[in-house]
N, C-alpha and C positions, 0 to 999 in steps of 0.2 A: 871704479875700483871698489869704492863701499859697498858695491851690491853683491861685489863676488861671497860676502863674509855673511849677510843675507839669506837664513835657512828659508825656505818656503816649503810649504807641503808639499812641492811634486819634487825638489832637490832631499829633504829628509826621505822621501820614499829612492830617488835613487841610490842615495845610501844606503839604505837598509836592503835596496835588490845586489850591490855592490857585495855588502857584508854577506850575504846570503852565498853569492856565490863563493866569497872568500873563506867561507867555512866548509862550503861543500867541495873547493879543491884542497883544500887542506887535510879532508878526512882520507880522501884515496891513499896515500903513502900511512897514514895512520894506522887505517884495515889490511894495506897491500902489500907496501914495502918491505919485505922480511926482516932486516933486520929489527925495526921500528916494531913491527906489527907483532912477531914475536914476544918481543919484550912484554906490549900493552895485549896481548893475548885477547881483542876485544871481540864479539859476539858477530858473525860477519854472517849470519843467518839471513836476517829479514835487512842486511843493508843494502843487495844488487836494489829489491824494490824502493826501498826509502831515496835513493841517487837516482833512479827512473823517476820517481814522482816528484823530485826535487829539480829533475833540468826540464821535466813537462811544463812546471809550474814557473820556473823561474821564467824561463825562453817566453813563454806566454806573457808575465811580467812584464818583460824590457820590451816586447813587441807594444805592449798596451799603453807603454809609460812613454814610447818614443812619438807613437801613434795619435793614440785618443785625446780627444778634446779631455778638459780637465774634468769638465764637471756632466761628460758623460758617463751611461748608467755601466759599460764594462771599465771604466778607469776607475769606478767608485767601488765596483766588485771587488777587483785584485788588488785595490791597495787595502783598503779594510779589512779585506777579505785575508790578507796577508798576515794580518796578524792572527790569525786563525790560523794559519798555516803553519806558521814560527813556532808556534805551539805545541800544534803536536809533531811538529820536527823535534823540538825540541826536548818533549817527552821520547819521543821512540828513540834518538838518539844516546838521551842517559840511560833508557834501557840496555840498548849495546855496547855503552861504555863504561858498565860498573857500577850505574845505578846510582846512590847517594855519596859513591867515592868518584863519580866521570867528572874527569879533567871538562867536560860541555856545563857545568854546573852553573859559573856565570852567565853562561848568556841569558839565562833570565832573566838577568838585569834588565839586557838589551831589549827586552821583550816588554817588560813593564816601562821602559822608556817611549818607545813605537807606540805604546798604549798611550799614554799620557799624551804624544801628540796628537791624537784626533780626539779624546775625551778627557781630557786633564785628568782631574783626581779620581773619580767614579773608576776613568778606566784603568788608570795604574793602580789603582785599590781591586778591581776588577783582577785584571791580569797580574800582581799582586798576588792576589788570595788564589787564585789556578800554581802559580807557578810553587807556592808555599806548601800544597796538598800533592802537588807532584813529589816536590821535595822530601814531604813527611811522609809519602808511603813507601819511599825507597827506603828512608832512615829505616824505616820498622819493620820491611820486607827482608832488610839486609841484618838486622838484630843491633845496628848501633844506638839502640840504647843502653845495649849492654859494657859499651866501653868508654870510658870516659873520653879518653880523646875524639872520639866518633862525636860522642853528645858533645862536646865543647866548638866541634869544628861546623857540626849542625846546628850551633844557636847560635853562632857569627854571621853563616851565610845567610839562615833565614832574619836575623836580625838585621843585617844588610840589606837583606830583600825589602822591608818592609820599609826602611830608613831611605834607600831608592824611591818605592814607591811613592812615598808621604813625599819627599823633594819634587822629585821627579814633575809629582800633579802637581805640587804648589806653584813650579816654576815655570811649567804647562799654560796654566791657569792664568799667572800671571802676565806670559808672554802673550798668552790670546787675547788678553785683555787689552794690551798696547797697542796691539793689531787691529782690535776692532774701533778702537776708539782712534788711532793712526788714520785708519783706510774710511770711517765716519769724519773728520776735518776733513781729509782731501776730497771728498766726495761734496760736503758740502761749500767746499773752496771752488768747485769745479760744476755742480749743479745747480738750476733756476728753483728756488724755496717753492712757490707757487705751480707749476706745471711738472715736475720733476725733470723737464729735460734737461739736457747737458746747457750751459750757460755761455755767452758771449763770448767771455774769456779762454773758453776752453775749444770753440769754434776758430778763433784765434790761432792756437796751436795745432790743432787738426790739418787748417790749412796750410800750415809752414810746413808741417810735416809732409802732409802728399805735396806738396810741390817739389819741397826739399828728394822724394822717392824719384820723381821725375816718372810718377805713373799715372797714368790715363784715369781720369775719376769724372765725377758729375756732381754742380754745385747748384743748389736750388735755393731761390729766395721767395718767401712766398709770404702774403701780408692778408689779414682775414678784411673782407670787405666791409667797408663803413662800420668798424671797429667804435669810431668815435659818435655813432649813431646809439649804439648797443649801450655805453656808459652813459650818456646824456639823457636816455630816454629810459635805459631801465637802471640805472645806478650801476656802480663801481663790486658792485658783490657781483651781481650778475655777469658782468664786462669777465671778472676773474672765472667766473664759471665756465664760462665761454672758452675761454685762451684754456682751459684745462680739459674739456672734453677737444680741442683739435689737438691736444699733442697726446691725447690718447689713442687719437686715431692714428697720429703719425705713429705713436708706438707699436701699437696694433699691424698694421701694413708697412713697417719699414723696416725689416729683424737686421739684428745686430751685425750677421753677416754681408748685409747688403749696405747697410751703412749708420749713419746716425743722425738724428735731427738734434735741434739746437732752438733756444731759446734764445732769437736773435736781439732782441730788444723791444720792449710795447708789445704791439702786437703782430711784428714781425719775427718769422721763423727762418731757419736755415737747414737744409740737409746735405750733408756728404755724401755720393751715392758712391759704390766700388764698380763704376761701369762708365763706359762710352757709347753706351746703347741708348737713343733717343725713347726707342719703344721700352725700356725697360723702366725709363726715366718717368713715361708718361701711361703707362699702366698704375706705376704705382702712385702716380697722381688722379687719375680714375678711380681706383681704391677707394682713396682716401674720401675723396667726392661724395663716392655712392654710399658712403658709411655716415659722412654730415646729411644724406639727404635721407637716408632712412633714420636714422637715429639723430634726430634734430635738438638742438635744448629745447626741453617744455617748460610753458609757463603757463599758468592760471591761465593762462586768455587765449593761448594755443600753444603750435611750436613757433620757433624763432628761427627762422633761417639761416646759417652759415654758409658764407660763400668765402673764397680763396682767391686769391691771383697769384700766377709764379711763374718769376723768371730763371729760366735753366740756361748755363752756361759749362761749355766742358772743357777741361783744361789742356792749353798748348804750351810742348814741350818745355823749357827752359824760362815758361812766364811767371810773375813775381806772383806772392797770393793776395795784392794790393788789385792783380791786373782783373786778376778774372773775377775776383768781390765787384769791382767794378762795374764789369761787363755783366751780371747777374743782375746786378740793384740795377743797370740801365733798360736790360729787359723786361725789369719787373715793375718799371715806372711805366713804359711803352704798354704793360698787359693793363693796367690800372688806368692809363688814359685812352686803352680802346673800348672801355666799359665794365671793365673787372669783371669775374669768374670767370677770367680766361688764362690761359698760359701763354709764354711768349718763348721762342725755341731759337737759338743762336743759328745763323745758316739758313734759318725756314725760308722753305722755298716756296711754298702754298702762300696763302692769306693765313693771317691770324687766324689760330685756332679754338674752335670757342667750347667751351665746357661747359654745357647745360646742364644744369643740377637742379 
């Protein structure tokens, strides 16, 4: 329930596509509806175009926002991009509605808000100072400086404006900061300091959760060979150098949509893969292989070998994540006492299979 109250960047952008449309059905009966539109006698010239490029733009919006990954390059276009848009909607707009007297006058507010959330202060200072010269050419295009009421009611709004803006970024600025320092503890509550990969504890939950899905996954346990050879003979710097170029590699050949590896403890690792494909499983363990064997740790005196063993287990329906951790660490003792740099495969039907690297 606390998360519903939780703005995040892709819910403020539904908002603001929300508001967008709730402005742009609002204007029809404003321009249309005779009696209304009589009244406000507003400028209906250039508005067929401005509602065409406003439901091109929106519809394209909500398609992108429902769509796209977040931190792809079209999600990144039309929401930023949006606020470019707001803009000059929102100048042509007070053009058609009376200029520095249109009822459309505040939403610049709205505007210098939407700004602050993706650049704090810079940008509502930014959108800000646009929204203020918008303002001050209509005052002067329209002669109210010549009347006092005019001048009184245009050094409120644009006073406002700027008293927005200065809020707006400060409180911007400040919620960014809670957020990154927020989402910096959970990251390192849930990350290995050393390798960067995700940590024990967080492998933990991973696995309660796809079991809890009750979806078909692949669980890999894999331990670097004679690990304790590497620290004995070359020190404990070295040993750590080690353990951080293979979860580079795992980084490198195991992308986030396919799954995640884990820093299982010492010098054992863990991966969640998103499949029940043996081949899928054991490509990306050849990957990984052929990248330790060309790009080996150097040392003064040569390269240093890294080898691997791992045991892959895939998950049966209705099993605990107690079961198949289990069945993983037993395959991965089996790969290790048939001579390590080998894999060991739940079901194999063949002999052990062996990975020469």
């Amino acid at each position: 329930m606390k998360d519903f109250f939780v703005i995040t960047e892709h819910r403020s952008e539904t908002i603001s596509s929300l508001l967008r449309w709730f402005f742009l059905i609002i204007c029809i009966p404003l321009f249309y509806y005779k009696p209304v539109a009589d009244v406000l006698n507003f400028d209906k010239e250039t508005f067929p175009t401005l509602f065409t490029i406003g439901i091109l733009y929106m519809t394209s919006t909500q398609i992108v926002l429902n769509r796209a990954p977040e931190k792809s390059f079209y999600y990144l276009v039309f929401t930023r991009g949006g606020i470019l848009f707001d803009y000059i909607a929102y100048v042509w707009l007070m053009q058609l509605t009376g200029g520095s007297g249109s009822p459309f006058m505040p939403v610049g507010y709205l505007i210098v808000i939407h700004a602050a959330l993706y650049w704090r202060l810079k940008g509502s200072f930014i959108l800000g100072g646009a929204s203020f010269i918008a303002i001050l050419y209509f005052f002067l295009r329209d002669g109210g400086y010549q009347n006092t009421t005019d001048f009184f009611q245009f050094f409120m709004n644009t006073s406002f404006l700027w008293l927005i803006a200065l809020y707006g970024g400060v409180i911007a600025s400040k919620e960014r900061q809670y957020y990154f320092e927020k989402n910096m503890y959970q990251l390192q509550s849930l990350q290995d300091y050393l390798t960067g990969l995700l940590n024990h504890r967080k492998f933990q939950e991973d696995v309660l959760e796809k079991t809890k899905k009750n979806e078909p996954f692949a669980l890999v346990l894999c331990d670097i060979d004679h690990f304790k050879d590497f620290n004995d003979k070359h020190g404990h710097v070295i040993g750590d150098e080690v353990l951080k170029l293979v979860a580079a590699a795992f980084e490198r050949y195991l992308p986030a949509k396919e799954g995640k590896a884990y820093r299982y403890g010492g010098e054992e690792f863990a991966w969640i893969m998103e499949t029940a494909e043996e081949y899928e499983v054991t490509k990306t363990i050849q990957q990984v292989n052929t990248h330790l064997q060309v790009y080996p740790y150097t040392l003064k005196e040569g390269a240093l070998p890294v080898t691997l063993s791992y045991g892959i287990a895939f998950y049966q329906i209705g099993e605990r994540p107690a079961d198949i951790i289990q069945r993983a660490d037993t395959l991965l003792y089996e790969a290790k006492a048939a001579g390590r740099n080998t894999l060991k495969l739940e079901h194999q039907t063949s002999e052990e299979k062996q990975l020469t690297i």
